[in-house]
Backbone of each chain as ProteinMPNN parsed JSONL, in Angstrom:
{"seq_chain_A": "XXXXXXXXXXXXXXXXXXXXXXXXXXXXXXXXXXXXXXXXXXXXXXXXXXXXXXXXXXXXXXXXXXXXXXXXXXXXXXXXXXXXXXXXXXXXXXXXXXXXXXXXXXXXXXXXXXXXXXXXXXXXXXXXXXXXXXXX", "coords_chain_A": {"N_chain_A": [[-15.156, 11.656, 39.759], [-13.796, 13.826, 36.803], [-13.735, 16.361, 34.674], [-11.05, 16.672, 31.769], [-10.385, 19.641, 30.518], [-9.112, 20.831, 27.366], [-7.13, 22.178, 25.09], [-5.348, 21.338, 23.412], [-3.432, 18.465, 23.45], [-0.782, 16.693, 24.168], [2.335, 14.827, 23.886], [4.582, 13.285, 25.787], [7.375, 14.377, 25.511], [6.539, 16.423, 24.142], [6.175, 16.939, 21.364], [4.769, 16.931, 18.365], [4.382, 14.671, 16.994], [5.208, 11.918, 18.287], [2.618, 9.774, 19.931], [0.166, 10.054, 22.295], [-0.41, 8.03, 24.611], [-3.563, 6.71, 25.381], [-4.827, 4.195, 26.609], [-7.485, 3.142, 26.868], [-8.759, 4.274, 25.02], [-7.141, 2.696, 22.498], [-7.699, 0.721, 21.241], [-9.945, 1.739, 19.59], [-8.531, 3.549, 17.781], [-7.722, 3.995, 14.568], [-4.84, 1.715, 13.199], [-3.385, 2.498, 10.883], [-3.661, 3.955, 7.776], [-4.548, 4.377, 4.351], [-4.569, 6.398, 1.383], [-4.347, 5.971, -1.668], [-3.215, 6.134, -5.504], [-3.919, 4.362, -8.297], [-3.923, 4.776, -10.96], [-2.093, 5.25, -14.193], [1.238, 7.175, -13.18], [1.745, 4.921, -10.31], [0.854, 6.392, -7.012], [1.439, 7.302, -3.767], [-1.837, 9.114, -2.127], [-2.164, 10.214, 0.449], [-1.143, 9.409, 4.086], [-1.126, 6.854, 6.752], [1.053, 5.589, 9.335], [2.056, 3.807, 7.226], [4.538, 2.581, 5.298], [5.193, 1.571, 2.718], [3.718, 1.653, -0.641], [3.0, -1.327, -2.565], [3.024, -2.002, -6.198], [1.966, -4.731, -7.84], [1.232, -5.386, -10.286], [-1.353, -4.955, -12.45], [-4.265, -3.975, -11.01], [-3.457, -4.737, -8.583], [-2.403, -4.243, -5.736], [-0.474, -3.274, -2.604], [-0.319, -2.581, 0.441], [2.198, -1.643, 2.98], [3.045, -1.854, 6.492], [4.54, 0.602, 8.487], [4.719, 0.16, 11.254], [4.098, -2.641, 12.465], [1.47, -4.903, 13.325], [0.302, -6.784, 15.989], [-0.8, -8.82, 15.822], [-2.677, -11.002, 13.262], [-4.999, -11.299, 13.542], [-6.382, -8.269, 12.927], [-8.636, -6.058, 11.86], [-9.945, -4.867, 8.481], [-11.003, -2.085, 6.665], [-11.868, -1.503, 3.36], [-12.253, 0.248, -0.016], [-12.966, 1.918, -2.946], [-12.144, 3.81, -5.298], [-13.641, 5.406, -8.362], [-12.546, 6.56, -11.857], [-14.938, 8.522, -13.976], [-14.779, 8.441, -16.859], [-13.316, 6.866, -17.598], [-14.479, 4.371, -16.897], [-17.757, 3.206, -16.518], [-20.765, 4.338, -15.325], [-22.169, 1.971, -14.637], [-20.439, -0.321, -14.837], [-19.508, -2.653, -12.473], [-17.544, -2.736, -10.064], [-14.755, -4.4, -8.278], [-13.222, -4.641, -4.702], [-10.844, -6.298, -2.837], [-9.124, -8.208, -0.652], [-6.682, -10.571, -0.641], [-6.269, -13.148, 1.387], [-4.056, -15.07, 2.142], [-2.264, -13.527, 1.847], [-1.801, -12.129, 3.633], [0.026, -10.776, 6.651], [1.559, -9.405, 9.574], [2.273, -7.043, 8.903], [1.457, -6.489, 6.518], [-0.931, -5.665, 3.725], [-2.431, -7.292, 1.214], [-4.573, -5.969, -1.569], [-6.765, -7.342, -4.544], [-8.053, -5.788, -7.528], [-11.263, -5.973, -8.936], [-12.964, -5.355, -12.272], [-15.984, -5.838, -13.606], [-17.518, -5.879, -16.951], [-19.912, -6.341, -18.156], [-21.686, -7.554, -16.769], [-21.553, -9.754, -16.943], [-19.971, -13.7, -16.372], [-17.725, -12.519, -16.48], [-14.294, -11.48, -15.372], [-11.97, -9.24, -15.196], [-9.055, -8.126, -14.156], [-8.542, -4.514, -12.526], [-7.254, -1.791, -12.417], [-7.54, 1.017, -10.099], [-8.708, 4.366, -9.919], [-8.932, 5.881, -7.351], [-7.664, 4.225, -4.306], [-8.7, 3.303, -1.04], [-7.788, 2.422, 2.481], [-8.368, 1.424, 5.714], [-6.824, 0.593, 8.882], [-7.964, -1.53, 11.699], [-6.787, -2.603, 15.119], [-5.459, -4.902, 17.231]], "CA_chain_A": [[-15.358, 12.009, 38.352], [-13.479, 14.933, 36.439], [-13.521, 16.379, 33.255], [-10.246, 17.535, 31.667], [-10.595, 20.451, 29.395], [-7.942, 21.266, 27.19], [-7.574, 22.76, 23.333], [-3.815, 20.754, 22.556], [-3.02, 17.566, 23.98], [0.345, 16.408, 23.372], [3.282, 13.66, 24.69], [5.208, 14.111, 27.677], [8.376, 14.966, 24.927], [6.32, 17.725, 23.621], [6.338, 16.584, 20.085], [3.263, 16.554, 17.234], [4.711, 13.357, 16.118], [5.078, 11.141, 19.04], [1.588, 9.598, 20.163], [-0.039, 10.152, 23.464], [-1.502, 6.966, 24.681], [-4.708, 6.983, 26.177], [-4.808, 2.949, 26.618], [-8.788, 3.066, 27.112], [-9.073, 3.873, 23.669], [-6.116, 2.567, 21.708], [-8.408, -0.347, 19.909], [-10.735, 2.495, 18.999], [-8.308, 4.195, 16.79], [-6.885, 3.366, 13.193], [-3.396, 1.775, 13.02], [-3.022, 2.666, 9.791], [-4.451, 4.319, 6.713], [-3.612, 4.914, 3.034], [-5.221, 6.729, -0.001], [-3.373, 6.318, -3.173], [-3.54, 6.489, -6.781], [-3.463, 3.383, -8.842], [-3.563, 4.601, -12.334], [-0.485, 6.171, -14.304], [2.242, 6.499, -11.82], [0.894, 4.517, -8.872], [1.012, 7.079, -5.984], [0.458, 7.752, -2.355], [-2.186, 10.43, -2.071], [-1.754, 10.351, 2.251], [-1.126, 7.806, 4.838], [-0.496, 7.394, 8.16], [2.127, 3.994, 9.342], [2.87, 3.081, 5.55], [5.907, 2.423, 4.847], [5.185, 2.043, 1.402], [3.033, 0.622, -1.186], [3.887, -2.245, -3.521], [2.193, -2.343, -7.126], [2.233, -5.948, -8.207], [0.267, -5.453, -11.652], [-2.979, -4.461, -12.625], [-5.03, -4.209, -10.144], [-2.953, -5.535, -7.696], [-1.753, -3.14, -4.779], [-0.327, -3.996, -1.101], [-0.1, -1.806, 1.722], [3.056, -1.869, 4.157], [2.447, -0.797, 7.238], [5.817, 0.708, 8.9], [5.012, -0.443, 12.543], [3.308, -4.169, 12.586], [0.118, -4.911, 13.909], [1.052, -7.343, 16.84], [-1.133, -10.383, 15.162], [-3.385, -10.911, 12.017], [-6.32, -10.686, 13.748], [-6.841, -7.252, 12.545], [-9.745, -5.548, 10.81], [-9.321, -4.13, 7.609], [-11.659, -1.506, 5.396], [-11.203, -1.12, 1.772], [-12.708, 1.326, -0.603], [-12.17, 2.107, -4.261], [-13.072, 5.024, -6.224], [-13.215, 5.339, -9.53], [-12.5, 7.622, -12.821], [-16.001, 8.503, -14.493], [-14.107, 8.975, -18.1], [-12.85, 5.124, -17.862], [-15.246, 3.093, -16.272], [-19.243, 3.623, -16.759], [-21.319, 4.017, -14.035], [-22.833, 0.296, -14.612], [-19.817, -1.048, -14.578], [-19.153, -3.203, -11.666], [-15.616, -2.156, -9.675], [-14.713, -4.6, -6.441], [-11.847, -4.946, -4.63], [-10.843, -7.965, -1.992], [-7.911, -8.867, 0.106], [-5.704, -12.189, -0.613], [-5.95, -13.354, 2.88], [-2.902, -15.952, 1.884], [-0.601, -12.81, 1.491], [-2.172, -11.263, 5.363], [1.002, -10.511, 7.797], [1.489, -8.134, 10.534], [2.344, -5.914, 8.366], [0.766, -6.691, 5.009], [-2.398, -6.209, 3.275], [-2.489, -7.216, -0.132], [-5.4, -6.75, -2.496], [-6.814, -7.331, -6.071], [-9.413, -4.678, -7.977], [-11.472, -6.246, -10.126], [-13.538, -5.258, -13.117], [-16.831, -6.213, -14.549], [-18.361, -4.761, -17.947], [-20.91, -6.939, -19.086], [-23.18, -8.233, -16.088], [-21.606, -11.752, -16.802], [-19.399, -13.687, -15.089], [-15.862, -12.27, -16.698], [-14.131, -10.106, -14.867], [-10.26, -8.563, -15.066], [-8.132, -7.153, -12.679], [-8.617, -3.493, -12.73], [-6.66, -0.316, -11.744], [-8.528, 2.093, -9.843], [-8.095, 5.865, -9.307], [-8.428, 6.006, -5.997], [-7.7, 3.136, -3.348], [-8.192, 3.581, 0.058], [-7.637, 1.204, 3.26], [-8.273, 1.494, 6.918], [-6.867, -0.915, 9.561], [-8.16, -1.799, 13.156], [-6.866, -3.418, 15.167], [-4.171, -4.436, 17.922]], "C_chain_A": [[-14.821, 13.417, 38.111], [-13.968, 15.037, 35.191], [-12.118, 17.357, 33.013], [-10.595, 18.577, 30.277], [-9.056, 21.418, 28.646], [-8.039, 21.587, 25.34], [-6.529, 21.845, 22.701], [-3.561, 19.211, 23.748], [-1.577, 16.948, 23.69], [1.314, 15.56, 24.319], [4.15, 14.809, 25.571], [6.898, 14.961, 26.912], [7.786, 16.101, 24.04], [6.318, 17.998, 21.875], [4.836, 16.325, 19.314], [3.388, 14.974, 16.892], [4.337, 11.977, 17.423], [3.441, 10.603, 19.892], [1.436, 9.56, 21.688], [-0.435, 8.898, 23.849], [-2.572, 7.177, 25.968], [-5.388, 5.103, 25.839], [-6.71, 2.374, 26.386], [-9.362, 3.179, 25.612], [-8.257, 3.786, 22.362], [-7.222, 1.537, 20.486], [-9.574, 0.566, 19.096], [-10.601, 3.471, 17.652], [-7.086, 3.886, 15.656], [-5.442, 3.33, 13.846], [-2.905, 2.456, 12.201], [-4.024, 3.267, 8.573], [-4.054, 4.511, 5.708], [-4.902, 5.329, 1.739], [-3.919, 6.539, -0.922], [-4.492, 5.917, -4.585], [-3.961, 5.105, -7.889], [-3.63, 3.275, -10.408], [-2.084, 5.781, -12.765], [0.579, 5.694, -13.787], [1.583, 6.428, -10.69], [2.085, 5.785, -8.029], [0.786, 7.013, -4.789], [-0.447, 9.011, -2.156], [-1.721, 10.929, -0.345], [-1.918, 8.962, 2.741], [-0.797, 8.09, 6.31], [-0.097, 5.85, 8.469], [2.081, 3.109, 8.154], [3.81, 3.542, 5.415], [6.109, 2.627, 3.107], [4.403, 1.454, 0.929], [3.54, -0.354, -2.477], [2.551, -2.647, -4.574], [2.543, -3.843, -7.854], [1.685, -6.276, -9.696], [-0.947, -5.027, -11.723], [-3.551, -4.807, -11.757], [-4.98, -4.585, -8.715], [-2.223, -4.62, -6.786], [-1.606, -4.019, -3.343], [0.357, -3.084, -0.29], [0.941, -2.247, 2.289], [3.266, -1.206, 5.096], [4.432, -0.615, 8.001], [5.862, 0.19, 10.167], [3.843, -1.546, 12.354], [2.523, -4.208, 13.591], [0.594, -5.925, 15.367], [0.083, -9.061, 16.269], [-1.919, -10.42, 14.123], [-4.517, -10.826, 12.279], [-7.378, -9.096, 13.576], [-8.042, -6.957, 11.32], [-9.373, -4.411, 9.405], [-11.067, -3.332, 6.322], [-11.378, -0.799, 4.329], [-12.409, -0.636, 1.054], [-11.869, 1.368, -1.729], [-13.3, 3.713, -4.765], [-12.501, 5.089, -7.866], [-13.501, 6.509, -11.027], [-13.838, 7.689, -14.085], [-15.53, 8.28, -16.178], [-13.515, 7.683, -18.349], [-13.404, 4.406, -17.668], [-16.82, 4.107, -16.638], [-19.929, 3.268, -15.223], [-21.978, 2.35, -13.841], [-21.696, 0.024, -14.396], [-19.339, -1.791, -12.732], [-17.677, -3.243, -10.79], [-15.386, -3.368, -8.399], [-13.454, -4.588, -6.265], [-12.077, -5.622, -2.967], [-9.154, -7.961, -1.788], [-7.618, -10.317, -0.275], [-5.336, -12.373, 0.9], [-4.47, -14.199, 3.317], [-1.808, -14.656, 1.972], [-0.415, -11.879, 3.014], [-0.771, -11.488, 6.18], [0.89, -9.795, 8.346], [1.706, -7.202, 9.849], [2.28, -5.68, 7.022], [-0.106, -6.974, 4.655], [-2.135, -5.932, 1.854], [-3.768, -7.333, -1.012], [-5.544, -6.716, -3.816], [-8.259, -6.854, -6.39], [-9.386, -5.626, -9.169], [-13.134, -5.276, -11.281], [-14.712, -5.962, -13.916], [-17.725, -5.505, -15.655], [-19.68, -4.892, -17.941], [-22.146, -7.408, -18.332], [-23.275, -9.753, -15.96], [-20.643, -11.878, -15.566], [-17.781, -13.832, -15.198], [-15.984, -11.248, -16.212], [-12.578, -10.131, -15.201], [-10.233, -7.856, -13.876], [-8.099, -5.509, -13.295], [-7.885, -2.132, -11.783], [-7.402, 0.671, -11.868], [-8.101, 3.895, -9.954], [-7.878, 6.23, -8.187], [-8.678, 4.607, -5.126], [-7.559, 3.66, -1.767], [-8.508, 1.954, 1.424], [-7.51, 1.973, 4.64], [-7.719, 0.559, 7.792], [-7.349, -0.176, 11.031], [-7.284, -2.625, 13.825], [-5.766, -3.634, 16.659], [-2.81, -4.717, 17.41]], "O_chain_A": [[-15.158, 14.287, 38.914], [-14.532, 14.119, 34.596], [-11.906, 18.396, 33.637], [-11.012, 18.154, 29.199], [-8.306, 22.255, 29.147], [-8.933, 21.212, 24.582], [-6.709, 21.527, 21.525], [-3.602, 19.403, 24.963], [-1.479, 16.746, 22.48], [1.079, 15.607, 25.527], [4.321, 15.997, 25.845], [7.488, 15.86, 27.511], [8.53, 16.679, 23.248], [6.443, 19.089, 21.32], [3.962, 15.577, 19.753], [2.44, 14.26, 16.564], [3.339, 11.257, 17.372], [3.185, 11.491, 20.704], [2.359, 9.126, 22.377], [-1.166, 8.559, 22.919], [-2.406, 7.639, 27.096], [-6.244, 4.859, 24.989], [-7.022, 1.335, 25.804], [-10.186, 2.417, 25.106], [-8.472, 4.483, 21.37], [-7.379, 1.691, 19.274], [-10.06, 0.124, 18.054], [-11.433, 3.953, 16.884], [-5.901, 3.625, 15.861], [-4.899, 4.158, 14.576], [-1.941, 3.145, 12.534], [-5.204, 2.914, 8.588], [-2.905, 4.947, 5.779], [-5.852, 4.638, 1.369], [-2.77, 6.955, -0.766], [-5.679, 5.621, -4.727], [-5.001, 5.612, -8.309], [-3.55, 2.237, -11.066], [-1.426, 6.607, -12.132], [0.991, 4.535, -13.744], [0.994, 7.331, -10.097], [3.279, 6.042, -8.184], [-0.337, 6.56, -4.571], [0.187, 10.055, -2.003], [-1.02, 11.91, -0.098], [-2.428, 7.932, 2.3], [-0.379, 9.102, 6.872], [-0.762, 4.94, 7.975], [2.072, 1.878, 8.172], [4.073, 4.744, 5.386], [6.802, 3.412, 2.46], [3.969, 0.535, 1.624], [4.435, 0.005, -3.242], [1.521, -3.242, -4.258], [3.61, -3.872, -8.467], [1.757, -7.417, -10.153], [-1.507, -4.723, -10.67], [-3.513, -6.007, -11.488], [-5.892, -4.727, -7.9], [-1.199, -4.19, -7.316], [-2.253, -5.006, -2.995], [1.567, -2.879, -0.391], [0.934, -3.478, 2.276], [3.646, -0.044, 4.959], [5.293, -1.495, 7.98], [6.945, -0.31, 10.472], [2.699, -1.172, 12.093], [2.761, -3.65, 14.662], [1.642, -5.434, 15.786], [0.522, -10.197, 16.45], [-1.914, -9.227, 13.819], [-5.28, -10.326, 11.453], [-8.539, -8.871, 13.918], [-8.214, -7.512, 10.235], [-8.675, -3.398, 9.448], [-11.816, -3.93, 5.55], [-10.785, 0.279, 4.282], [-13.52, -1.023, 1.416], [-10.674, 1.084, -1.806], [-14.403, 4.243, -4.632], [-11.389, 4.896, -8.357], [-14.544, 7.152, -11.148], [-13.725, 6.949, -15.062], [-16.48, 7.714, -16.719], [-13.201, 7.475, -19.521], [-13.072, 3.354, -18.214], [-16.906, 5.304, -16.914], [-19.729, 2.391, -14.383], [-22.138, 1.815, -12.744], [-21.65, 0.091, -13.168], [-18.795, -1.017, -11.945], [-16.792, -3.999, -11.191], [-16.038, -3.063, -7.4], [-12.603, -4.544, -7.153], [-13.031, -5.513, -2.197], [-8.258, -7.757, -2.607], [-8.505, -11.159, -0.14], [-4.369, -11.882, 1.483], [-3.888, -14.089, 4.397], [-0.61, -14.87, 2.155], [0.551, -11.234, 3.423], [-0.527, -12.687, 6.315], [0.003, -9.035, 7.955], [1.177, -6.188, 10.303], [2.926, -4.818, 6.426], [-0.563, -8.102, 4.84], [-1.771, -4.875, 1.337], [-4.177, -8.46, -1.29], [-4.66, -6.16, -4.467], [-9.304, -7.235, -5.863], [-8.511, -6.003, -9.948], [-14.105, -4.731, -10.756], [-14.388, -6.658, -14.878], [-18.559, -4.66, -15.331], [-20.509, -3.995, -17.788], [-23.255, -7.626, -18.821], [-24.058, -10.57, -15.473], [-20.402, -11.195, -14.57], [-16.949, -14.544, -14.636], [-16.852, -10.375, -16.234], [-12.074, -11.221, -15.471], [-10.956, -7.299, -13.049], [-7.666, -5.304, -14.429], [-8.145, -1.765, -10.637], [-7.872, 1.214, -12.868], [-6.937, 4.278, -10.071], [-6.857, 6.827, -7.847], [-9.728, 3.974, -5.238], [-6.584, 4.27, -1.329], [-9.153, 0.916, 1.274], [-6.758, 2.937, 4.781], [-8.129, -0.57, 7.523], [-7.253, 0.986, 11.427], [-6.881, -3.548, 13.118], [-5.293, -2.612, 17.156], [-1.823, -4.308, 18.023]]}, "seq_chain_B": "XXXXXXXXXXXXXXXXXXXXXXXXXXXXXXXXXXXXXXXXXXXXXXXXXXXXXXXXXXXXXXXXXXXXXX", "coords_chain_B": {"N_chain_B": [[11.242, 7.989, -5.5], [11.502, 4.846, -6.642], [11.199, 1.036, -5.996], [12.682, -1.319, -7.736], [11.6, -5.013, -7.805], [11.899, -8.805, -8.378], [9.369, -11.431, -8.803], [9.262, -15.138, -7.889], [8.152, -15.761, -10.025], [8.63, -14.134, -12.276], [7.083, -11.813, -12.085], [6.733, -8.535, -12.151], [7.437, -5.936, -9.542], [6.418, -3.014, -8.222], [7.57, -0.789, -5.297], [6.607, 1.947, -3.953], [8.124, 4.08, -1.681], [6.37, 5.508, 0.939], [5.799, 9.022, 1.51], [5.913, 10.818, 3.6], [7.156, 8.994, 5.853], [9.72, 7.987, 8.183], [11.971, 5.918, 7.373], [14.63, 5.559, 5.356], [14.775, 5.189, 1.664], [16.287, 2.957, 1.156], [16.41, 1.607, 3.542], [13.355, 1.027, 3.56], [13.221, -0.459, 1.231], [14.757, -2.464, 2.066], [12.98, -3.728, 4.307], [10.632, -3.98, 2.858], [10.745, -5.535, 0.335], [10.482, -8.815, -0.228], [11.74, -11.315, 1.66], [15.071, -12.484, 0.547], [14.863, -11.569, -2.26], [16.075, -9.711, -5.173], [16.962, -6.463, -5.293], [16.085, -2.925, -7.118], [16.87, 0.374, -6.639], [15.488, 2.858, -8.117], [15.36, 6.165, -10.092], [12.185, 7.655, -10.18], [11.267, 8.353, -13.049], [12.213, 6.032, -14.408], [10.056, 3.904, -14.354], [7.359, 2.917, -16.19], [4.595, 5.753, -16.957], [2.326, 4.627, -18.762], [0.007, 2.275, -18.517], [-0.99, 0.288, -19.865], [0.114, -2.082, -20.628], [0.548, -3.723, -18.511], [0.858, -5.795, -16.749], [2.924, -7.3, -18.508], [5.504, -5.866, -17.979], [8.858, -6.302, -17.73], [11.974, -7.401, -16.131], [15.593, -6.746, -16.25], [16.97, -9.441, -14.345], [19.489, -8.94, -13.932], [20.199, -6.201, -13.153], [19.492, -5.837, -10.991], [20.657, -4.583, -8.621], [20.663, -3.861, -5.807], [20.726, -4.599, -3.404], [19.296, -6.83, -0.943], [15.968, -8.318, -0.223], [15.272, -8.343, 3.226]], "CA_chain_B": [[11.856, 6.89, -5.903], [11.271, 3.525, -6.592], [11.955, 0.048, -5.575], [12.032, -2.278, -8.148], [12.097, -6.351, -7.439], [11.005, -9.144, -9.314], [8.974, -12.2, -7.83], [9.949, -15.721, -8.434], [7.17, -16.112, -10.972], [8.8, -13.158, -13.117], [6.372, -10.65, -12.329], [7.703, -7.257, -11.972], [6.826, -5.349, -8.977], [7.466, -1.79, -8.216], [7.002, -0.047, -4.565], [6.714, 3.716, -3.731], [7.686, 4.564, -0.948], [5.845, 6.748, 1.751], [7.273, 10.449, 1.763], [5.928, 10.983, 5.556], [7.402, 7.703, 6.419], [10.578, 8.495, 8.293], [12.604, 5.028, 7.198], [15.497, 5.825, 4.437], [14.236, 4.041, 0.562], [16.73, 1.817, 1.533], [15.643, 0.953, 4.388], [12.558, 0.612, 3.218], [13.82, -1.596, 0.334], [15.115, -3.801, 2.823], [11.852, -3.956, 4.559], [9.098, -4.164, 2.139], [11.484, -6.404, -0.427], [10.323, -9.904, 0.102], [13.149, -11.992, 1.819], [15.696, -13.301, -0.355], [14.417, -10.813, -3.7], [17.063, -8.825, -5.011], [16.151, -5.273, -5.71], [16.619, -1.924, -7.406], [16.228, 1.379, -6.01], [15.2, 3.684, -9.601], [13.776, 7.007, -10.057], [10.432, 7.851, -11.05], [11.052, 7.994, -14.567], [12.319, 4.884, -14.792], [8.898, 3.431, -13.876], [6.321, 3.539, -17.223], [3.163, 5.818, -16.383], [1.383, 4.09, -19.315], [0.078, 0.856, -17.56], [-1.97, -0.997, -20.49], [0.108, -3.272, -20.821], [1.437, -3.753, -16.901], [1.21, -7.225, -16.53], [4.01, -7.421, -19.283], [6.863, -5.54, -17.877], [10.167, -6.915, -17.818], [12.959, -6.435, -16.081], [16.515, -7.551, -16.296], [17.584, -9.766, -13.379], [20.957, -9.043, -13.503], [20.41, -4.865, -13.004], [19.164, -5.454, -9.479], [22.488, -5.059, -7.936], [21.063, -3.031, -5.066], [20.07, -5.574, -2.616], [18.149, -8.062, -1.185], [15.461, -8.33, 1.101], [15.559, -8.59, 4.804]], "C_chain_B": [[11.398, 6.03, -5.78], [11.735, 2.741, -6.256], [11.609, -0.754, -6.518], [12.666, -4.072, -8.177], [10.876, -7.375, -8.694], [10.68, -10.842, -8.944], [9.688, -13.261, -8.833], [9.371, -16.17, -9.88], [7.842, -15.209, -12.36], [7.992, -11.968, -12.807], [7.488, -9.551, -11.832], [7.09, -6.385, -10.829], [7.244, -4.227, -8.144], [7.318, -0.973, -6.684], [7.683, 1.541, -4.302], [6.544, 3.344, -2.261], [7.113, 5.806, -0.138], [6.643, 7.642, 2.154], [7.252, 11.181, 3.156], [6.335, 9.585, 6.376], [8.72, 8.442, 6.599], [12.154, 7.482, 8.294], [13.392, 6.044, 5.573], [14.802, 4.669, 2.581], [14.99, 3.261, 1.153], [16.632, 0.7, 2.58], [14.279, 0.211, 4.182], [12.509, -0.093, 2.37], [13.752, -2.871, 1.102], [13.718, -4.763, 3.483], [10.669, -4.591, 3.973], [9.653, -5.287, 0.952], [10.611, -7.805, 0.383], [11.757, -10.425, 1.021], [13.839, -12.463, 0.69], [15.484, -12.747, -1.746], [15.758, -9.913, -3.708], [16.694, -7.496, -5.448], [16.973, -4.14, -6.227], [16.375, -0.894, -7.073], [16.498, 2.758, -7.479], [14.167, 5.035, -9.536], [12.862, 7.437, -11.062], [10.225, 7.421, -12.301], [11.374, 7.073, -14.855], [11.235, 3.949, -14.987], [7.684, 4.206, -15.121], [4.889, 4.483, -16.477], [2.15, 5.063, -17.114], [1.174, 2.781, -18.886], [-1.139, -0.318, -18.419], [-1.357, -2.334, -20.799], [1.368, -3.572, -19.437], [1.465, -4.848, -16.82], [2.483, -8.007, -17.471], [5.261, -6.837, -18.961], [7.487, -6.595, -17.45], [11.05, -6.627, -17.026], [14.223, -7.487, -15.95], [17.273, -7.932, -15.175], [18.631, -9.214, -12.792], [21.132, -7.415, -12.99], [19.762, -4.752, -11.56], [19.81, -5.607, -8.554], [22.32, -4.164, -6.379], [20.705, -3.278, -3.279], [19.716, -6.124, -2.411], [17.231, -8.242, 0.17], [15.496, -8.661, 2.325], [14.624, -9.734, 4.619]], "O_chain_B": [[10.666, 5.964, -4.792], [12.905, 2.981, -5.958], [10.435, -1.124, -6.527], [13.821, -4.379, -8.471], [9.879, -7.109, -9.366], [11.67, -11.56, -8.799], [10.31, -13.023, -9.868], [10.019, -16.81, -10.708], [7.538, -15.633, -13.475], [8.357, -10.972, -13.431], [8.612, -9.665, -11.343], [5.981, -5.989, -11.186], [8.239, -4.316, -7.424], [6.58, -0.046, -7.02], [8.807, 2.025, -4.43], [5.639, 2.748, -1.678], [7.35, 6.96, -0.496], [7.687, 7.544, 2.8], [8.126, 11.859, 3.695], [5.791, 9.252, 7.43], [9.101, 9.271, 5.773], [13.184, 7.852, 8.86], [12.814, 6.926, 4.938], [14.478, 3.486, 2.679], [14.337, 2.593, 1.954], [16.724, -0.527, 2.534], [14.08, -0.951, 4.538], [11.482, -0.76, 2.498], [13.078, -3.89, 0.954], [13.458, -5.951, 3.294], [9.937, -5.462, 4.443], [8.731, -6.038, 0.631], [10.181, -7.675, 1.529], [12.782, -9.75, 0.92], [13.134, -12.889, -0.225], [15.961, -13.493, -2.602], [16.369, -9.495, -2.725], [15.774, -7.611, -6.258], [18.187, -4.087, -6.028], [15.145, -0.855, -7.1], [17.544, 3.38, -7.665], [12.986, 5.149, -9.207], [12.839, 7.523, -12.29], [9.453, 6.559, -12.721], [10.852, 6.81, -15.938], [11.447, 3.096, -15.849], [7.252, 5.359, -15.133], [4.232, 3.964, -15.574], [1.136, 4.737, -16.498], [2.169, 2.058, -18.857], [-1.814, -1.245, -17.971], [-1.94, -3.371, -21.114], [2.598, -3.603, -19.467], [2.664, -5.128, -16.803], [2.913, -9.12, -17.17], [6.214, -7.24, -19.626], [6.995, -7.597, -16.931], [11.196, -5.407, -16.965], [14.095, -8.676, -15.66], [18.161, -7.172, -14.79], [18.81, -8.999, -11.593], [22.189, -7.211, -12.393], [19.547, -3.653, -11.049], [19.728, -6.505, -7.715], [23.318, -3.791, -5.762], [20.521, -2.501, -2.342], [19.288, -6.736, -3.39], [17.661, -8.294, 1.323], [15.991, -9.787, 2.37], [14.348, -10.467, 5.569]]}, "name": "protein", "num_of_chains": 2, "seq": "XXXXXXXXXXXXXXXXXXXXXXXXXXXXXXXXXXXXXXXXXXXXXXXXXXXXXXXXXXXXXXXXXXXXXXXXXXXXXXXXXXXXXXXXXXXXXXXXXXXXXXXXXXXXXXXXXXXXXXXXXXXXXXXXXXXXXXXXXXXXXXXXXXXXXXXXXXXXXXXXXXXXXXXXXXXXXXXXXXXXXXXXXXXXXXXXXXXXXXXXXXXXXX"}
């Protein structure tokens, strides 16, 4: 048994960019991540292996991750936030993956909107969207 | 910059890409494009910020002369 103690860890090419692997806990840490914007001009706020994001209409956003997951078995957490000045705190916000549109390197979902407490809802554009993946 | 393509349904759909992503738009065009979509690579302003009525854009087939998906 050791312990290594060190302040910088970094690849054997000496680069910030290039990833170290530490195989023991590769499934432990995000493939991928993305905040963005989704009212106005849809934006990226940060990301890490997006390639880009693709606005499909209201409500409708889809992650592309730049390096592919290696199968669909991946885990995915989604998060919305939303603009106090457009939406009311009652209002109801969700948002949900189209598992039909799932590829190695595509998560597509749809934000929806409820006002009323019934059971209409619309597709809704959020302010902030964010997405985690797991996975191998 | 933008990418804009347009499904077979008509919808209109626009992607941004990532500015720490180290793929070229075009590249990334090629990429994130569906297969077989033909696409435009447009900037910013081309792309409305007002989005009430987003499910209505348009766009004209014939101006997506700038590719087609991988």
């Amino acid at each position: 048994m050791s312990t290594i103690k060190a302040n910088t860890l970094l690849h054997s090419d000496g680069t910030t960019t290039t990833q170290p692997s530490i195989p023991a806990l590769d499934k432990r840490m995000a493939k991928a991540w993305l905040s963005m914007n989704g009212t106005g001009t849809v934006a990226i706020n940060d990301s890490y292996n997006i390639s880009s994001i693709t606005d499909g209409g209201t409500g409708w956003y889809q992650a592309n991750l730049t390096t592919a997951m290696s199968n669909t078995n991946f885990s995915v957490a989604l998060s919305i936030g939303y603009d106090g000045s457009v939406h009311n705190d009652d209002h109801m916000l969700g948002v949900k993956e189209r598992m039909s549109d799932r590829t190695t390197s595509v998560v597509k979902v749809l934000c929806n909107l409820n006002t009323n407490g019934g059971s209409y809802t619309d597709n809704a554009d959020v302010l902030m969207y964010n997405l985690i993946v797991f996975g191998a | 910059m933008k990418i804009i393509y347009q499904e077979a349904d008509g919808n209109v759909c626009v992607i941004t890409p990532a500015a720490n992503c180290s793929l070229t738009d075009a590249q990334t065009a090629l990429k994130d494009v569906p297969t077989g979509l033909k696409f435009k690579i447009v900037d910013d302003s081309v792309v409305p910020s007002d989005r009430v009525f987003r499910n209505a854009w348009a766009v004209d087939a014939a101006t997506l002369t700038d590719g087609v998906g991988d």
